[in-house]
Every structure is written in structure tokens, then in C-alpha cells.
N, C-alpha and C positions, 0 to 999 in steps of 0.2 A: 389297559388304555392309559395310554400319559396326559400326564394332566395338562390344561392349560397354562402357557406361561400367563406371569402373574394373574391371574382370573381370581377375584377378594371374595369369598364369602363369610358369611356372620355366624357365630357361632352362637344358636338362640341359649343355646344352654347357660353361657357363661355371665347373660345379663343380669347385673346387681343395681339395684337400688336402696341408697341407705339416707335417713332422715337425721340430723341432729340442730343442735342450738343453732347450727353456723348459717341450714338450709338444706339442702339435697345436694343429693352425690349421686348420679348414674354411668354406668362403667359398661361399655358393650368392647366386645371383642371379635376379631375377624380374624380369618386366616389370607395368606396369600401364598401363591406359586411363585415366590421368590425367597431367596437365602442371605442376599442381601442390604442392609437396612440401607447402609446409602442409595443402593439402587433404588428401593422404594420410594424413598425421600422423593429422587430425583424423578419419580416419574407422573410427582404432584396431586395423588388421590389423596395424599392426607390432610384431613381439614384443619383449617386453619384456626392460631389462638382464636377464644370468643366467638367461633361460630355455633351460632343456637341447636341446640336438639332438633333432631326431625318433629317431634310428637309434645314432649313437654316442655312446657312454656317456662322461659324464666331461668332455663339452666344452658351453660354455655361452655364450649369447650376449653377447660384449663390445662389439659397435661394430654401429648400424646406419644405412646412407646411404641419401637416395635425391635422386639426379640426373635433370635430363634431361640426353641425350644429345648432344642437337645442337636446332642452331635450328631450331625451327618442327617439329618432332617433335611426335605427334600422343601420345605414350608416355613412361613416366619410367621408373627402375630402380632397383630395390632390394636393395640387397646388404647380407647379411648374414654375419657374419665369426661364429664359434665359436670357443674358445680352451680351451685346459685354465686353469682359474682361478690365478693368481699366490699364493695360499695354499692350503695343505693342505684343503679343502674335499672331504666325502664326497659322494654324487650328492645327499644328502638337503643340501649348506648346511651342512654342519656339523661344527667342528674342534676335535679332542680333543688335549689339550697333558695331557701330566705331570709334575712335579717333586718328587722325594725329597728331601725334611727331613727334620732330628730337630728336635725341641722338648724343653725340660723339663719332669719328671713330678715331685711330690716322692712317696717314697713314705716309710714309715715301719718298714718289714718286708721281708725278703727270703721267698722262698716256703717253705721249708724250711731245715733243720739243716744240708744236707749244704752250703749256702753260708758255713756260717758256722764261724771259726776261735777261739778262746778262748785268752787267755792270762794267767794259769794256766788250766788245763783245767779249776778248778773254778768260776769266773768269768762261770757260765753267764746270760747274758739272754737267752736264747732265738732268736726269730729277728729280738729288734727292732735298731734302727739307731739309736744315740746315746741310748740308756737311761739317764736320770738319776736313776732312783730313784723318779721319779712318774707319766713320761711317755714316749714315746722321739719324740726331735726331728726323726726321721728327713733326709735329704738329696735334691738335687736331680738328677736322673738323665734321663740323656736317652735318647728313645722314638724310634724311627723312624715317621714319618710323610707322607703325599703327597700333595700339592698337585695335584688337577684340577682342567684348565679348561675349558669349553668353550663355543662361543661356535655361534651357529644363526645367519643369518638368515630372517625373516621377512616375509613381505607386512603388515603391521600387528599393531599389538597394542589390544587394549580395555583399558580403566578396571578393569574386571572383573580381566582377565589378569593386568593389573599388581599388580594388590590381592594376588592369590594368589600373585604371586612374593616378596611382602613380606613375606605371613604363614607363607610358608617356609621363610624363613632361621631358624639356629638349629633347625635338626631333623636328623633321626637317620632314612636310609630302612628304613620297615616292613617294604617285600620286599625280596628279592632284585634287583638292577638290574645288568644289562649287565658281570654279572662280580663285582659284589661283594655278596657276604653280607648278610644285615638287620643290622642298626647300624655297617657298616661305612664308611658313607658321613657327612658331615655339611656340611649344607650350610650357606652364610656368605651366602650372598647373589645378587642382580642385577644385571650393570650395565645397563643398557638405554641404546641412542644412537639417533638416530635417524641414516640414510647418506642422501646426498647427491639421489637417486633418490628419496628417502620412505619409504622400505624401515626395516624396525626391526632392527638387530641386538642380541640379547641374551649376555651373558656372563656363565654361570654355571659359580659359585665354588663348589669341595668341599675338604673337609679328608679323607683316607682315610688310615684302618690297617684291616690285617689282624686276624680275630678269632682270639684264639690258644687253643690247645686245652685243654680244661677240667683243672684242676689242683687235689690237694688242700690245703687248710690242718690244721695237728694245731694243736687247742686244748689251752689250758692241763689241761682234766681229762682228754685223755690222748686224747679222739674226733678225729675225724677232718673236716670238711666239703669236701663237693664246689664251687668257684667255676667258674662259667663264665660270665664277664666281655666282656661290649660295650666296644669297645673306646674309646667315650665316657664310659658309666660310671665311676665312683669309687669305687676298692676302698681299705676304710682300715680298721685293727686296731685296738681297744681290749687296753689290755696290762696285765700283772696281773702279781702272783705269789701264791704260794700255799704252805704250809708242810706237807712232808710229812715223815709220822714213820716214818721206817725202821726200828726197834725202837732201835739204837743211836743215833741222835742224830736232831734235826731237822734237816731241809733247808731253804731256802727255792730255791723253782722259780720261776724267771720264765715268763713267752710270754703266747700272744695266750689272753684273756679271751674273745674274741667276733671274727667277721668281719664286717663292714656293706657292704654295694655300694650307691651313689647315685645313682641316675639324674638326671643334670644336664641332658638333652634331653628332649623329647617328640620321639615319631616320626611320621611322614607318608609320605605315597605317591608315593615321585619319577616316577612317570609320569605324573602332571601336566604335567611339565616337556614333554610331545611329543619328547623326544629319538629318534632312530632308533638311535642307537650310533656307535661310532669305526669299525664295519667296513661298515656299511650305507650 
């Protein structure tokens, strides 16, 4: 009986799996009713770079051959080798880097009194930072801050896709995302490259601080405001003083006039982005 043309079976025999320093290695082998490899190629059962094992997790396809065996062999063979991927790659394609900075903030005011020392003790400017009389010039201070990265691949990207990664940048996430708070996130940007295969890999850029827990300001007339600050936002004091009459003499009281927060981003929905997460 003749065999089927091209019909693939697996050849349970030939299944190898081997462990080292690098990760695993799994090697299955098929037969097919064809002699020749172009034609195989050409009739698209062979899986493609990076696709996952049927069964075990974490290993993806690196290398695929197909030979004939011997002359005048009526069959060819195709093996297919798995690997655990040579970068940090999650089962979803996708690798999460982190990096702690600080950057400079300038501010103009400390939060309260109990940071600040006076000398003489009646020398009072309140809580501003280099008070000239008009203004306070405040200094340059540095903020802890962290650099994510993360990089996917993808089977293509559209015109469309690309448009929305562009109009992304320069935003602030709306919800909650994969661990950090609304505005905690801010996103810079795209790379987009295209890999060797035709395949797109995408690398996107985030700027992250932590939002820190909501704190009072005391204004000059004596009240109190609640701030609680995005950590993108721009908290900045208008400072004053003001002349109080204690019965026995006039004072003059410096401090903050007013509190202002500015919002310098617009925010958006990072799940646009298709990310799965650094655990997924």
C-alpha cells in the first residue's frame, strides 16, 4: 500500500531531552511522505521561530531541519529542537528590566515647620527655601525614581498600532497596571525594530515613582490643606507674609499664601499596550 502523500508522523522514539547551565533542550523528530525540503517548506507545517512546545512550558522553538535520510528514500525528516530562550523572556515574549534613579526636583518649600531650623529663632520664613524678601528661590533636590523596560515580541504591527504607540508617549496610566497605582506610571515612548524572521519587536519605555501618602500644608492664615500628589504632578507655593498684631507689637509672619498642583501629563489606559506582565 502507498503511502500517503506528504502525511507527518512523529517518531516517538527519537524524542531527546537534555538539561544544562543554559536551560533545556527538547528535540522531536517527524517523518514525512515528501523528498523534497523545499516542497515541505512550501507547504507551511513547519513551525515557526519561537513557537512554544505543545506540553512544556518555557521552551520555544530555535532551530528547524529537514533532511533526507539516505539516497533514494521515499521520506524526509524533520526535527525540531526547543530551547529555553537565551533572554529573560516570560511564556507570553516578554521582558521586564528595572532601573533605580534619582533625578532633580526643584522645590521651593519643605512640608512643614518641624524641618526647618532658624537662626535667631525670631528669623522666621516659614517653610520656604532661600527667601529673599519677594520670593523664595528654592533648590535643587533629588527624588528617587525607576526606569522600566519592557520589550514584547510580536507577529506584526499595523499603521493603526503604531499611530497609538505614538500618541502615547508623554502620559500618565489612568488605572492601576501590573503593580503600580494611577499616575504612578509614565510613559516616554516606542522603540519598534523589526527582527530578522519579520517578526516586530517593541520596547517600551516608562519613567515610575511611588505615590507617596497624602500630607498636610499650614497656610499663612493659620488653616490647614490636604495635598495628595501624583507623582508626575507639580506641587509649587506661592509665599507671602502677613503682619500680625499681638497687642504689644507687630509681627511680620512669613509662609505659604496658597498651595497649587499642576498637572503636566494627560493620562491614558496602558492596556492598550497588550502587555501580560513580568510574571505571566
Amino acid at each position: 500500500m502507498a503511502d500517503t502523500p506528504n502525511e507527518i508522523t512523529e517518531l516517538d522514539l527519537n524524542r531527546r531531552v537534555r538539561v544544562t547551565e543554559n536551560g533545556a533542550e527538547c528535540i522531536r523528530t517527524y517523518r514525512i511522505n515528501n523528498t523534497d525540503p523545499e516542497a515541505i517548506y512550501g507547504l507551511g507545517v513547519l513551525p515557526a521561530y519561537n513557537t512554544a512546545h505543545p506540553t512544556l512550558p518555557g521552551l520555544y522553538v530555535s532551530d528547524v531541519e529537514v533532511k533526507v535520510p539516505r539516497k533514494n528514500a521515499r521520506f524526509a525528516l524533520i526535527q525540531i529542537k526547543y530551547t529555553t530562550p537565551s533572554w529573560a523572556l516570560t511564556p507570553n515574549l516578554e521582558d521586564w528590566n528595572w532601573d533605580l534613579v534619582s533625578r532633580t526636583e526643584h522645590i521651593t518649600a519643605v512640608e512643614n515647620s518641624s524641618y526647618c531650623t532658624h537662626f535667631p529663632s525670631g528669623a522666621d520664613v516659614g517653610t520656604a527655601i532661600g527667601w529673599n524678601g519677594e520670593e523664595a528661590e528654592g533648590v535643587d533636590v533629588y527624588r528617587p525614581y525607576g526606569v522600566l523596560t519592557v520589550t514584547k515580541v510580536w507577529t506584526s504591527i499595523s499603521e493603526d498600532g503604531r499611530n497609538v504607540l505614538e500618541a502615547m508617549a508623554a502620559h500618565m496610566n489612568l488605572y492601576a497596571w501590573h503593580g503600580y497605582g494611577v499616575g504612578e506610571l509614565l510613559f516616554l515612548g516606542p522603540v519598534i525594530d523589526r527582527m530578522p524572521d519579520g517578526r516586530i519587536l517593541v520596547t517600551y519605555k516608562f519613567l515610575t515613582a511611588r505615590r507617596r501618602a497624602p500630607f498636610y500644608v499650614t497656610l499663612l492664615d493659620g488653616s490647614t490643606t490636604l495635598v495628595d500628589l501624583v507623582p508626575w504632578n507639580y506641587l509649587w507655593f506661592e509665599h507671602g507674609e502677613e503682619v500680625i498684631d499681638n497687642g504689644d507689637e507687630k509681627v511680620r509672619q512669613r509662609g505659604i499664601k496658597s498651595a497649587h498642583i499642576a498637572q503636566v501629563y494627560d493620562y491614558a489606559d496602558f492596556s492598550v499596550f497588550g502587555l501580560v506582565g513580568p510574571y505571566g
